[in-house]
N, CA, C and O atoms as a printed pandas DataFrame, in Angstrom:
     atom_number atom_name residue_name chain_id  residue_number  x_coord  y_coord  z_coord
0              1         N          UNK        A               1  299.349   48.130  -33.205
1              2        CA          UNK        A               1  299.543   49.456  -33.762
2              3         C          UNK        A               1  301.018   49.627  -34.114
3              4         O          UNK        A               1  302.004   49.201  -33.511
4              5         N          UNK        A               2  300.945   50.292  -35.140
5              6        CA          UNK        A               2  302.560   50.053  -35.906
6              7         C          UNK        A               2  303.336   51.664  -34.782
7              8         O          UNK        A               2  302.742   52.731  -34.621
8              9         N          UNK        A               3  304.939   51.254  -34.118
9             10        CA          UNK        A               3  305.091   51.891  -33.509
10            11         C          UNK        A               3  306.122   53.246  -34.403
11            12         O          UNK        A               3  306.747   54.186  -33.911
12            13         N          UNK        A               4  305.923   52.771  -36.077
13            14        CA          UNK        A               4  306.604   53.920  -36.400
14            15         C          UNK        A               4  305.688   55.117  -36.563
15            16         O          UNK        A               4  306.192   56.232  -36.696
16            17         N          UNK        A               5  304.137   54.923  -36.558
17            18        CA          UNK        A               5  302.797   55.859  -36.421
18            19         C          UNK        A               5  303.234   57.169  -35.244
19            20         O          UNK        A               5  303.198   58.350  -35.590
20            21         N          UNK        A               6  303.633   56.741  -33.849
21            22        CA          UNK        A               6  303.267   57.632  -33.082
22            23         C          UNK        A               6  304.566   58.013  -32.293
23            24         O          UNK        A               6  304.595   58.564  -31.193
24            25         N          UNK        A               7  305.946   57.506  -33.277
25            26        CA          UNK        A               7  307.821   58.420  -32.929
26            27         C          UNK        A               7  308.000   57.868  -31.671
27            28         O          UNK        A               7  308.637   58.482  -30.815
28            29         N          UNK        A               8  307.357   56.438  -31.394
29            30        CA          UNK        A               8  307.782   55.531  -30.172
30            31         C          UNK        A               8  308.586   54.411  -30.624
31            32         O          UNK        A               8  308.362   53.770  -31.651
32            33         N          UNK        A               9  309.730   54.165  -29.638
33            34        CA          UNK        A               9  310.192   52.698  -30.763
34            35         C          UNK        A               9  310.090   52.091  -29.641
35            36         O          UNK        A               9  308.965   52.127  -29.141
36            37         N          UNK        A              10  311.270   51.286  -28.809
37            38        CA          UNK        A              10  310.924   49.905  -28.033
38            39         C          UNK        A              10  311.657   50.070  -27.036
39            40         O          UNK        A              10  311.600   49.437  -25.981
40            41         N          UNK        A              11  312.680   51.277  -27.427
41            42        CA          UNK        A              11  313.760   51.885  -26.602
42            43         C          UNK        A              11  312.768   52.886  -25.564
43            44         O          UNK        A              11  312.701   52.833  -24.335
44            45         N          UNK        A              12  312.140   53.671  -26.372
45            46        CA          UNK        A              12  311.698   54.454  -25.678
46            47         C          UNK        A              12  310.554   54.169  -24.669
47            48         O          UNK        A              12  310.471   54.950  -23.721
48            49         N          UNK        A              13  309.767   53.270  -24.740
49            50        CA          UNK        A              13  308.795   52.837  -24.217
50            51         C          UNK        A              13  309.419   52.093  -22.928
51            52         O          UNK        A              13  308.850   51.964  -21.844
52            53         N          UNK        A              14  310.929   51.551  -23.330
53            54        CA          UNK        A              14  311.633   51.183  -21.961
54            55         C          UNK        A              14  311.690   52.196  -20.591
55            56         O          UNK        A              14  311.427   52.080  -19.394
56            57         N          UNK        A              15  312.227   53.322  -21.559
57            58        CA          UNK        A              15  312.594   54.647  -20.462
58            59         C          UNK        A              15  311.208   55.078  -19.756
59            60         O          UNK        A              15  311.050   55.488  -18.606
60            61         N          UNK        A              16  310.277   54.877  -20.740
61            62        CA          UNK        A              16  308.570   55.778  -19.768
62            63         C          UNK        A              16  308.471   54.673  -18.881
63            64         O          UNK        A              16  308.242   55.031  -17.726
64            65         N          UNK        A              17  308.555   53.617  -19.022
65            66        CA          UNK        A              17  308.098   52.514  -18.062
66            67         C          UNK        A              17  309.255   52.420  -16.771
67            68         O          UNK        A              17  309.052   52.079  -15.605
68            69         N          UNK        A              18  310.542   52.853  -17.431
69            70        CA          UNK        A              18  311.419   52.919  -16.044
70            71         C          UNK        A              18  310.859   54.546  -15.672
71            72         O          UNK        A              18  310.083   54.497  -14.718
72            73         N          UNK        A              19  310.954   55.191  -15.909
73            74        CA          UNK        A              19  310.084   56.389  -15.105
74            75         C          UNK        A              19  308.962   56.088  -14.712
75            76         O          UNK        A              19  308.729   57.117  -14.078
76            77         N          UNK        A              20  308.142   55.524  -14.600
77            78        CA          UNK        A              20  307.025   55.423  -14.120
78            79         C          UNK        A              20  307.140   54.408  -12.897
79            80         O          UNK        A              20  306.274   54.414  -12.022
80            81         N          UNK        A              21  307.948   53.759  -12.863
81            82        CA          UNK        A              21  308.912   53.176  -11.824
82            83         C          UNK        A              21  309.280   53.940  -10.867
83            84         O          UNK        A              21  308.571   54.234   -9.904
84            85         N          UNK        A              22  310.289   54.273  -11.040
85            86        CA          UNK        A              22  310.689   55.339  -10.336
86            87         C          UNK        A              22  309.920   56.255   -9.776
87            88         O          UNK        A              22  310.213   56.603   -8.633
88            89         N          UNK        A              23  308.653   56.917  -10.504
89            90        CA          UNK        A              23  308.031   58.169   -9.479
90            91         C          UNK        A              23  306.982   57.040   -9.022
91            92         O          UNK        A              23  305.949   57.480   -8.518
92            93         N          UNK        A              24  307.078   55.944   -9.106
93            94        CA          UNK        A              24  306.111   55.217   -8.152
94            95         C          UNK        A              24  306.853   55.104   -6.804
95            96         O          UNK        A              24  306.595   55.569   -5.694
96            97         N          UNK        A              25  307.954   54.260   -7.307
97            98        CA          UNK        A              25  308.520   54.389   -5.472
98            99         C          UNK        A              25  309.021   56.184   -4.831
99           100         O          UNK        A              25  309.565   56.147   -3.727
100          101         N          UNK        A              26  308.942   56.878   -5.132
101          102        CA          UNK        A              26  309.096   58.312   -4.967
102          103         C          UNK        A              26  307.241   58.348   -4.331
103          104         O          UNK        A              26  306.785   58.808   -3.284
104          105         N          UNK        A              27  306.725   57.824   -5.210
105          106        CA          UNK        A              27  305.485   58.008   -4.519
106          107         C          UNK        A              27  305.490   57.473   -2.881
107          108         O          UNK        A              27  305.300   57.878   -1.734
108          109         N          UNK        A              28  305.765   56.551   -3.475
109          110        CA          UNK        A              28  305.732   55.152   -1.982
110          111         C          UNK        A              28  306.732   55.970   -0.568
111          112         O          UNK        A              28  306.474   56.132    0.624
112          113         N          UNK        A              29  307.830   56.306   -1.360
113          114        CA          UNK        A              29  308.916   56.831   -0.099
114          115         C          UNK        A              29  307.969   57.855    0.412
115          116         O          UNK        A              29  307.397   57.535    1.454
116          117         N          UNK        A              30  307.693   58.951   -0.065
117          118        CA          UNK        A              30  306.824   60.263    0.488
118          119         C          UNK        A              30  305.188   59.203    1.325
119          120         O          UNK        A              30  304.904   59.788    2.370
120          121         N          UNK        A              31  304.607   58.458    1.192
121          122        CA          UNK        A              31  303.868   57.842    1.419
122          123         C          UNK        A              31  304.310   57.257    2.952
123          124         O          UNK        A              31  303.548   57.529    3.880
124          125         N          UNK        A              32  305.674   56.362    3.264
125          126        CA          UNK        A              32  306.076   55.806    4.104
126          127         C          UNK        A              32  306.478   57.236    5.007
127          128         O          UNK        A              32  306.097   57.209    6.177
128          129         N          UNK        A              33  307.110   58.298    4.621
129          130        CA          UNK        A              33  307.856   59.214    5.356
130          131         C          UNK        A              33  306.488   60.062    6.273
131          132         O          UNK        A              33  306.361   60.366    7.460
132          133         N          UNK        A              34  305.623   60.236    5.078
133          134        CA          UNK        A              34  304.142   60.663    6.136
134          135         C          UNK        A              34  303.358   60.302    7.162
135          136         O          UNK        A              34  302.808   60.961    8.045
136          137         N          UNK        A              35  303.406   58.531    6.777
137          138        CA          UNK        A              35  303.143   57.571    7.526
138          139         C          UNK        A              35  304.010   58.123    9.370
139          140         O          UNK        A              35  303.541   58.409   10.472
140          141         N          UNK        A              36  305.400   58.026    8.804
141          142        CA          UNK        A              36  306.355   58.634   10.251
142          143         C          UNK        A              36  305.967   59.483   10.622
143          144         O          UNK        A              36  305.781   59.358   11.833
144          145         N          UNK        A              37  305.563   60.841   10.093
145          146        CA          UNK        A              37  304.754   61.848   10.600
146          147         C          UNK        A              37  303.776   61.633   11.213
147          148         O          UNK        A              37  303.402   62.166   12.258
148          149         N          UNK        A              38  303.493   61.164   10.856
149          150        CA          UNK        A              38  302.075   61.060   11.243
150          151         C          UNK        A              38  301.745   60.559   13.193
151          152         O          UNK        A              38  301.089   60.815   14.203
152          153         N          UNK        A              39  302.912   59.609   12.529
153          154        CA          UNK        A              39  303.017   58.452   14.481
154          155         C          UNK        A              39  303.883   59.544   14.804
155          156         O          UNK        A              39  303.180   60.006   15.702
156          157         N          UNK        A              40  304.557   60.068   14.776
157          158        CA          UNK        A              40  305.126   60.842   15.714
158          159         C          UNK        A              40  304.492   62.158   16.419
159          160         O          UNK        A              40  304.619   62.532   17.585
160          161         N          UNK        A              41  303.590   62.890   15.081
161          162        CA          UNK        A              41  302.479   64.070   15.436
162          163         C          UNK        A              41  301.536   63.170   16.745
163          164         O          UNK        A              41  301.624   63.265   17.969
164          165         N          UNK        A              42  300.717   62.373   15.951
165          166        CA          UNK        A              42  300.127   61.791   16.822
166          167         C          UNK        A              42  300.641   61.851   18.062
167          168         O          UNK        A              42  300.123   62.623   18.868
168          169         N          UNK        A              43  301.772   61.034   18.445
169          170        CA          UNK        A              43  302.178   60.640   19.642
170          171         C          UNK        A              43  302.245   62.327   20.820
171          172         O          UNK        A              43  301.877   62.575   21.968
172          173         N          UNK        A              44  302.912   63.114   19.722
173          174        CA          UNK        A              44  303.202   64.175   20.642
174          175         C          UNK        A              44  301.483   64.780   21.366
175          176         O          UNK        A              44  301.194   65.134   22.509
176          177         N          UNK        A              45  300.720   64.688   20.221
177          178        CA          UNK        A              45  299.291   65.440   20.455
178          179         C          UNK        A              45  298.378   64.618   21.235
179          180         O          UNK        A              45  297.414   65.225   21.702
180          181         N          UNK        A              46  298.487   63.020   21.551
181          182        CA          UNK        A              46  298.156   62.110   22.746
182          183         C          UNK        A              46  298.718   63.451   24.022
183          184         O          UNK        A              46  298.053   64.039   24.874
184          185         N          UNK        A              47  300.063   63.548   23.695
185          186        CA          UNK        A              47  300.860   63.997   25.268
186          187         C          UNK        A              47  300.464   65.596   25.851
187          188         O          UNK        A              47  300.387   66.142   26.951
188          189         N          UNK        A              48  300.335   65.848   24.907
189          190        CA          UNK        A              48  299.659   67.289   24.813
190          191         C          UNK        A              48  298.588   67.342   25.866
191          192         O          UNK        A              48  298.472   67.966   26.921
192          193         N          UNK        A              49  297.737   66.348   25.125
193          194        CA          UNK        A              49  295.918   66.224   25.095
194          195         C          UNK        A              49  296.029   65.971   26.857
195          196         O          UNK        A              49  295.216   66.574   27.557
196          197         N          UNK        A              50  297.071   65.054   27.522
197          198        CA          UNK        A              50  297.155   64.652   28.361
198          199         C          UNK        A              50  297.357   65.342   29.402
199          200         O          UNK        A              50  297.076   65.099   30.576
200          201         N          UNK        A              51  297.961   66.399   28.832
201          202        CA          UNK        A              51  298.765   67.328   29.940
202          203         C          UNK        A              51  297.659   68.790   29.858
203          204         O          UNK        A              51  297.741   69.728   30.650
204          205         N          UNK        A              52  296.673   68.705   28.741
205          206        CA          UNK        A              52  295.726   69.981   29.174
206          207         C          UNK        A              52  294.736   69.300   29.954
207          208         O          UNK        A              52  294.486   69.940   30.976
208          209         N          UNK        A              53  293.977   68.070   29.834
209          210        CA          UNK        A              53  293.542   67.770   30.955
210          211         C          UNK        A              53  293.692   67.092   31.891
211          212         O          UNK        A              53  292.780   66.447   32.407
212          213         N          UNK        A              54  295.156   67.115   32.382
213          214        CA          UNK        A              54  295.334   66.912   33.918
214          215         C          UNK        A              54  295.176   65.399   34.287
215          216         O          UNK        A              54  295.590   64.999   35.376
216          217         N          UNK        A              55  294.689   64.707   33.554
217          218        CA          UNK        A              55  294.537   62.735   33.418
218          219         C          UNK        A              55  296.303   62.606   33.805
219          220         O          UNK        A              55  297.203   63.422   33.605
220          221         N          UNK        A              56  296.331   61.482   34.317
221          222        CA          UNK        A              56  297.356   60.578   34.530
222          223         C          UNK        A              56  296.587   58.726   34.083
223          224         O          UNK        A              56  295.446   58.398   34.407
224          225         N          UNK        A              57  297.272   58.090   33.549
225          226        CA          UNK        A              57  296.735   57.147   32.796
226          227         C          UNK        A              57  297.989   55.729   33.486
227          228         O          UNK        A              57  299.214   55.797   33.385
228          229         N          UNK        A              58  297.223   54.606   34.125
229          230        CA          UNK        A              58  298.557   53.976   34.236
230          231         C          UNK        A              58  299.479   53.014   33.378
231          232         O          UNK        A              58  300.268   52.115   33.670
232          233         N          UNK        A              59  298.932   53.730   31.899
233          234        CA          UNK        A              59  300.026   53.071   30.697
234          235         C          UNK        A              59  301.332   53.704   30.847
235          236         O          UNK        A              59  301.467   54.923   30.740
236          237         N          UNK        A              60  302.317   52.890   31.099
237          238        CA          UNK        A              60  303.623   54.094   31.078
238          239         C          UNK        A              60  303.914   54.340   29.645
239          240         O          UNK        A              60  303.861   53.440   28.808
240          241         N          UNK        A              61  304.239   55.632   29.358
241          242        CA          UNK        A              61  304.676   55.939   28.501
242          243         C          UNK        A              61  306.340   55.976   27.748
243          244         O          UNK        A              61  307.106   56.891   28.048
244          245         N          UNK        A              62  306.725   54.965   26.839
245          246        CA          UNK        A              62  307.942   54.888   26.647
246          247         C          UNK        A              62  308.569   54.871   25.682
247          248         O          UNK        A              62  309.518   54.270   25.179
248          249         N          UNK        A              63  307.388   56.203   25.336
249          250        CA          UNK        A              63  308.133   57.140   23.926
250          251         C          UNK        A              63  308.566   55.875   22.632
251          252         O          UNK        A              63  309.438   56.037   21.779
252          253         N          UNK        A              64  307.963   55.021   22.744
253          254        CA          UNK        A              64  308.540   54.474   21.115
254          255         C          UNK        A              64  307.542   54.541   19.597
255          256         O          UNK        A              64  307.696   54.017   18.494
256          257         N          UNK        A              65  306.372   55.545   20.229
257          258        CA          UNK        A              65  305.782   56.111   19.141
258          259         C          UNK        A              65  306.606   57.117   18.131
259          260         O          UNK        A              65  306.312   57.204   16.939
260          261         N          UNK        A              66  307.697   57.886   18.759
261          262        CA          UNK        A              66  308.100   59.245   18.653
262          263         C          UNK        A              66  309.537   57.910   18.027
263          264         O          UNK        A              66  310.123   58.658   17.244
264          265         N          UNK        A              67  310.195   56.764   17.958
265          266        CA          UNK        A              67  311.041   56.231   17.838
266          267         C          UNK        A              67  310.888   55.468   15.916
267          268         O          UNK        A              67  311.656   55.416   14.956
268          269         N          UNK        A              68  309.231   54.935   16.231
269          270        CA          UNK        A              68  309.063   54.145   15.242
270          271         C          UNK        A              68  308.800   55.450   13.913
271          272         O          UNK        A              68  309.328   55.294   12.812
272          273         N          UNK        A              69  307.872   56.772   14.242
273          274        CA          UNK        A              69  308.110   57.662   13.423
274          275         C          UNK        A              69  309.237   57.896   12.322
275          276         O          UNK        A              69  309.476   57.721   11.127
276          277         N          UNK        A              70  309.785   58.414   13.521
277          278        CA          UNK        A              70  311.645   58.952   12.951
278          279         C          UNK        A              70  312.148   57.937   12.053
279          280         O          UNK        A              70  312.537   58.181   10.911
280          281         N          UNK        A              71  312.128   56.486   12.738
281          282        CA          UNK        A              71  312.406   55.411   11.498
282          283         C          UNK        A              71  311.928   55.329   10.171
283          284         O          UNK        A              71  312.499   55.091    9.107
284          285         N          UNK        A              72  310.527   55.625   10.524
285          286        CA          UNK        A              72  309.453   55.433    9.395
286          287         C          UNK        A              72  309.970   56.398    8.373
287          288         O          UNK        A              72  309.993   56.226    7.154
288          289         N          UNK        A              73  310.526   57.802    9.289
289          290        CA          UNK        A              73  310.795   58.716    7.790
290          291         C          UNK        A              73  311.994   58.715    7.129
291          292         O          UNK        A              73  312.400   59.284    6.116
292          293         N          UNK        A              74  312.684   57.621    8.261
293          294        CA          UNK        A              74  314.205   57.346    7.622
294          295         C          UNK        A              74  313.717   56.561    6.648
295          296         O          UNK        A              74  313.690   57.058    5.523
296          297         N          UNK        A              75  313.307   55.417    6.792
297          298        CA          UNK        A              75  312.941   54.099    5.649
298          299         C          UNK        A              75  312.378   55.340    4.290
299          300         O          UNK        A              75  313.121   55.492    3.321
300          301         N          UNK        A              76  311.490   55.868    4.350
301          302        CA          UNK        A              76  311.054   56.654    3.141
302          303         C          UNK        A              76  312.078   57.302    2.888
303          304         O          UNK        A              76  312.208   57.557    1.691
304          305         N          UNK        A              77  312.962   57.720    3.634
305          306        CA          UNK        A              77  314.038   58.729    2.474
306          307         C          UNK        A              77  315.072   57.508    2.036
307          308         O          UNK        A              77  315.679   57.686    0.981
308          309         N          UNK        A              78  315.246   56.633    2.559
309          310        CA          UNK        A              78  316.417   55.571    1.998
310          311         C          UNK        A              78  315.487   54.714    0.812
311          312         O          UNK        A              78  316.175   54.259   -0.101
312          313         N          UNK        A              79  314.338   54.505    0.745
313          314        CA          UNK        A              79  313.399   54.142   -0.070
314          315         C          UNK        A              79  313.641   55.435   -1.903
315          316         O          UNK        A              79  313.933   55.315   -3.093
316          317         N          UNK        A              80  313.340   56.279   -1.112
317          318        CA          UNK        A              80  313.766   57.478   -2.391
318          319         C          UNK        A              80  315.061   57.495   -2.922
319          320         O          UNK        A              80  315.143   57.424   -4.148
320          321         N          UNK        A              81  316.310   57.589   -2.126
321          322        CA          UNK        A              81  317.993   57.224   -2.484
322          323         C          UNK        A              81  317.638   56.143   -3.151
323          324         O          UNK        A              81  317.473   56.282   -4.363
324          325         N          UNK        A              82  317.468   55.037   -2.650
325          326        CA          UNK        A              82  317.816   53.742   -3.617
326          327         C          UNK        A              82  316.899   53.504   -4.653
327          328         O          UNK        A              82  317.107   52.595   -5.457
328          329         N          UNK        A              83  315.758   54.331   -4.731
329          330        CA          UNK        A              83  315.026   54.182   -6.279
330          331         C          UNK        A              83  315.311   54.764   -7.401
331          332         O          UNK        A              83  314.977   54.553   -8.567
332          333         N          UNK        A              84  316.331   55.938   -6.612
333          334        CA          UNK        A              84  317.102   56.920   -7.689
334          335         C          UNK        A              84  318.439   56.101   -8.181
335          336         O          UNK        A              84  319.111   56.489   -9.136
336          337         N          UNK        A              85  318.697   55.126   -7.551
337          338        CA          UNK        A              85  319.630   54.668   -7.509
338          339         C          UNK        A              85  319.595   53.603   -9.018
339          340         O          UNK        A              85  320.334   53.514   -9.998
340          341         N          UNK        A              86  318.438   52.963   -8.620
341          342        CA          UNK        A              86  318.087   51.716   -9.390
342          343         C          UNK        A              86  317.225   52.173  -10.459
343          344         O          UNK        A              86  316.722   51.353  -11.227
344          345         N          UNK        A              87  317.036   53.280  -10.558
345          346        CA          UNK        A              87  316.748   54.019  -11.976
346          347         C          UNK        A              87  317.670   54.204  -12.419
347          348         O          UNK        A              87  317.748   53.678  -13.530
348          349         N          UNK        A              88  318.792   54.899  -12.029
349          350        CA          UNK        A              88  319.984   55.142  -12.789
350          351         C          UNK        A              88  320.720   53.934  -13.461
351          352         O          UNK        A              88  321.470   53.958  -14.437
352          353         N          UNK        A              89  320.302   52.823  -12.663
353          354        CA          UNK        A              89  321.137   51.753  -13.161
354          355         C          UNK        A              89  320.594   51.260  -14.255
355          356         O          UNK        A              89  321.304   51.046  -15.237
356          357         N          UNK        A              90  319.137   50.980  -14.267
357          358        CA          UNK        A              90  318.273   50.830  -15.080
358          359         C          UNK        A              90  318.688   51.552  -16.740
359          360         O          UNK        A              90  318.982   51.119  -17.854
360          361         N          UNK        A              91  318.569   52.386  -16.327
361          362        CA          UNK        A              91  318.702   53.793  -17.398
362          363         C          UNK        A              91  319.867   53.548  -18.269
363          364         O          UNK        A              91  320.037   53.581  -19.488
364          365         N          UNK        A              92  320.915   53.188  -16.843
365          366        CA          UNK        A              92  322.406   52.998  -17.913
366          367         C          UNK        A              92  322.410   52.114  -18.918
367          368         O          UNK        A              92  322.895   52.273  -20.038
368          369         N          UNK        A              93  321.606   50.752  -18.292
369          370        CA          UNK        A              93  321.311   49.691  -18.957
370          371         C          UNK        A              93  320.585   49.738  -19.813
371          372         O          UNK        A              93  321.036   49.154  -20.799
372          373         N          UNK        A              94  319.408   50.255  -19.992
373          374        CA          UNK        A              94  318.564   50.011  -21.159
374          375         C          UNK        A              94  319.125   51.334  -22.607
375          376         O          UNK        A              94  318.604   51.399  -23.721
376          377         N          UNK        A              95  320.119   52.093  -22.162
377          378        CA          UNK        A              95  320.916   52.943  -22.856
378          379         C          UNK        A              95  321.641   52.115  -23.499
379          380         O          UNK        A              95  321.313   51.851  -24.655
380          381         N          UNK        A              96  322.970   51.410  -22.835
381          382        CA          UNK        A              96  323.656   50.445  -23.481
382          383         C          UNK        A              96  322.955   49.203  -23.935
383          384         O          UNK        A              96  323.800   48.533  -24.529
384          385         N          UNK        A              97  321.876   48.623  -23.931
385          386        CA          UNK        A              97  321.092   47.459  -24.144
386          387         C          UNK        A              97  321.769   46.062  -23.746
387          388         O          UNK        A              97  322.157   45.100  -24.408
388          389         N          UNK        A              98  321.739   46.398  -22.233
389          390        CA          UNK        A              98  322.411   45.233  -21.513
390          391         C          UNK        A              98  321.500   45.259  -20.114
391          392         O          UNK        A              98  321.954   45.233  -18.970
392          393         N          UNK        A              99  320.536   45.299  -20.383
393          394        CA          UNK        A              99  319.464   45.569  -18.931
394          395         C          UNK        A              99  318.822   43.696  -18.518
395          396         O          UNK        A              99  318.290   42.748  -19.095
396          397         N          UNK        A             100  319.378   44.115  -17.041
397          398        CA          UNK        A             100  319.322   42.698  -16.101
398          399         C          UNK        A             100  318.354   43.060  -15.289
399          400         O          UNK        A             100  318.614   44.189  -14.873
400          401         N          UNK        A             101  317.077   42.546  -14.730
401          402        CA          UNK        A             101  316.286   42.987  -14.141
402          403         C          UNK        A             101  316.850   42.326  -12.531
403          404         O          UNK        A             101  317.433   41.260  -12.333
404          405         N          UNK        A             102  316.465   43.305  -11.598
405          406        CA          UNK        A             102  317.048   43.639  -10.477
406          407         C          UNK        A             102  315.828   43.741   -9.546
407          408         O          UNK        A             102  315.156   44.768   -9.641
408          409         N          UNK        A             103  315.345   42.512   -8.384
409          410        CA          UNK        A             103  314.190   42.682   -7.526
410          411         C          UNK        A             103  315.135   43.123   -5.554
411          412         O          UNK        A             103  314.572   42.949   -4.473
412          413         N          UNK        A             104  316.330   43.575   -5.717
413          414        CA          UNK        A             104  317.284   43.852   -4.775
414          415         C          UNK        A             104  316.243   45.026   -4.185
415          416         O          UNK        A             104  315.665   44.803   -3.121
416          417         N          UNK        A             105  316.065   46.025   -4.758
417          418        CA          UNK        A             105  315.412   46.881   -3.832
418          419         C          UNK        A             105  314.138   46.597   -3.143
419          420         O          UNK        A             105  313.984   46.964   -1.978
420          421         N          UNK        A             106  313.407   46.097   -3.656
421          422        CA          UNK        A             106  311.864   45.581   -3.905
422          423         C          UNK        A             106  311.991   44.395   -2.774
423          424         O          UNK        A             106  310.852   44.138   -2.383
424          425         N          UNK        A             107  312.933   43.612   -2.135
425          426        CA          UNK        A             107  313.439   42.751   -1.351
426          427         C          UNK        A             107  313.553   43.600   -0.087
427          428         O          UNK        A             107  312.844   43.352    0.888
428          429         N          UNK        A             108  314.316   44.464   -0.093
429          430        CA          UNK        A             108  315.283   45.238    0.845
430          431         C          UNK        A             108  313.935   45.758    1.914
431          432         O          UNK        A             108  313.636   45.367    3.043
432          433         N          UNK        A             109  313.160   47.026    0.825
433          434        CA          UNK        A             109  312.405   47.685    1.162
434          435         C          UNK        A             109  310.958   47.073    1.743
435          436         O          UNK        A             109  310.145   47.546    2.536
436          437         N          UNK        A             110  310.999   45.688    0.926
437          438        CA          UNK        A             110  309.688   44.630    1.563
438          439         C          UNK        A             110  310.812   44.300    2.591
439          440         O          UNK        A             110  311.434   45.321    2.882
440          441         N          UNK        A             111  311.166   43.420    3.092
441          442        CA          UNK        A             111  311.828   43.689    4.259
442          443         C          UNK        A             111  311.668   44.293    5.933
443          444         O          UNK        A             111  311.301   43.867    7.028
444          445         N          UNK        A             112  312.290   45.765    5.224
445          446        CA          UNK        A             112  312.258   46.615    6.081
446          447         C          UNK        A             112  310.730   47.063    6.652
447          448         O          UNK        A             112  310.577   47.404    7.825
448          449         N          UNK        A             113  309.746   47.026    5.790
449          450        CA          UNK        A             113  308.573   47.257    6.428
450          451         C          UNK        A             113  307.527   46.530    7.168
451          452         O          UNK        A             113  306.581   46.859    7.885
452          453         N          UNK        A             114  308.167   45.129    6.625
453          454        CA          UNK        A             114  307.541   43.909    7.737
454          455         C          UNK        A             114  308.042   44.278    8.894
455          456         O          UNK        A             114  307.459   44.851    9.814
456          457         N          UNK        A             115  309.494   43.827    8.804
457          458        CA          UNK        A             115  309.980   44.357    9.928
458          459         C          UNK        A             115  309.189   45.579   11.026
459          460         O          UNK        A             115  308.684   45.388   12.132
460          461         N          UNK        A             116  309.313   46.807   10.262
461          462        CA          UNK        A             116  308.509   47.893   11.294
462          463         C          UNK        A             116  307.241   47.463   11.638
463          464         O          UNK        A             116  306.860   47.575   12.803
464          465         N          UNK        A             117  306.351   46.861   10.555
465          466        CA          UNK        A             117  304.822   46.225   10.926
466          467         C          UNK        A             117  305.071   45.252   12.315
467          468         O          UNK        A             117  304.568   45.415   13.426
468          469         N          UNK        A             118  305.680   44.566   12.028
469          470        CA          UNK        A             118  305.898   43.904   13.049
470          471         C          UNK        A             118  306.132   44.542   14.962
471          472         O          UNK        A             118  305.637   44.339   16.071
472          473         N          UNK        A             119  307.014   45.228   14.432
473          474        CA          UNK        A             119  307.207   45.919   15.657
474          475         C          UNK        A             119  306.103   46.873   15.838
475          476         O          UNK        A             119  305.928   47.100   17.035
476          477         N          UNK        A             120  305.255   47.543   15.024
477          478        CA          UNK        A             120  303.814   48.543   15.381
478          479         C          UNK        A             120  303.361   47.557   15.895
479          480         O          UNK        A             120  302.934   47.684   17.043
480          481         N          UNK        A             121  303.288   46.192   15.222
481          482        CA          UNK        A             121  302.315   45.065   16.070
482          483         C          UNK        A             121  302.223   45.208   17.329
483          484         O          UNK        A             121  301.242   45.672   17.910
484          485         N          UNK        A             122  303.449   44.737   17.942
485          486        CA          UNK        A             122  303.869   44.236   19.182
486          487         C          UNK        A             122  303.995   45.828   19.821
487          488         O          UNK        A             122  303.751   45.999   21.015
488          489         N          UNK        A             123  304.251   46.570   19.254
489          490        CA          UNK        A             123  303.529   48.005   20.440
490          491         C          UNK        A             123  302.377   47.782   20.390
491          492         O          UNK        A             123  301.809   47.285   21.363
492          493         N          UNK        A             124  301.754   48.066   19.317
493          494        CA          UNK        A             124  299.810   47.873   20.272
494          495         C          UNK        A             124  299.414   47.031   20.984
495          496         O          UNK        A             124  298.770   47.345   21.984
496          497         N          UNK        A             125  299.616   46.035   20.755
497          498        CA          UNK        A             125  299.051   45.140   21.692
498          499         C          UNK        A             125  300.391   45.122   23.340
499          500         O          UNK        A             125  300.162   44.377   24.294
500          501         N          UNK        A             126  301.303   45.804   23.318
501          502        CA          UNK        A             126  301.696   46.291   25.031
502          503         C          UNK        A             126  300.977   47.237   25.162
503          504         O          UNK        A             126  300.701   47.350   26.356
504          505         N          UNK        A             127  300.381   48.211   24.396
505          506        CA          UNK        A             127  299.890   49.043   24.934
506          507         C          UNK        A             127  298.225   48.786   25.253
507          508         O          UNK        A             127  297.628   48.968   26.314
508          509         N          UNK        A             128  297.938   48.519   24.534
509          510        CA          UNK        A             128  295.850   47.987   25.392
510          511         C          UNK        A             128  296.471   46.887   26.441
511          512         O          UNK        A             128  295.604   46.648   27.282
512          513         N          UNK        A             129  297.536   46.216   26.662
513          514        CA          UNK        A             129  297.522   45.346   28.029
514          515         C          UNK        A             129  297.673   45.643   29.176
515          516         O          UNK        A             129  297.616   44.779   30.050
């Protein structure tokens, strides 16, 4: 399809595709940051649950539900900073037409979430032992 038909040229189709980038990992950060919510709600409403009915359980409890949370919603907001980040760079670049493709964040952020997987791992399984 000829792209002078529909006032798109090659430039522009750069910028929708780097936006669509961008509110993807915006998606992803809000996605990871809920995720933290979530283990941390949880954790508190286990303690709750515990303390209206009077159970004592001999798992000790050592609060790193309420630890891995807080992280979780750090990683999603540093996930959001650096996608704004690497849009902008993006942006500058495909403005000036000198755009280097960049898998630095996409590294960082895979990374960081093995990492936490890893460590959810190794809490569950201390905790059913």
């Amino acid at each position: 399809m000829d792209q002078k038909n529909n006032g798109a040229g090659p430039k522009t189709n750069e910028h929708l595709a780097n936006e669509r980038t961008y509110l993807a990992w915006i998606r992803t950060g809000i996605g990871i940051m809920a995720f933290g919510f979530v283990v941390v709600k949880f954790s508190l409403f286990v303690k709750q649950i515990g303390l209206a009915l009077g159970t004592t359980t001999n798992v000790q409890t050592r609060g790193y539900s309420a630890a891995i949370g807080i992280v979780l919603v750090m990683i999603g907001v540093l996930s959001i900073v650096l996608s704004f980040l690497q849009y902008r760079k993006t942006y500058n670049q495909l403005t000036r037409g000198t755009y280097q493709p960049s898998t630095l964040l996409t590294t960082i952020l895979t990374g960081i979430i093995v990492l936490i997987s890893i460590v959810l791992v190794v809490y569950l399984i201390q905790s059913v032992s």
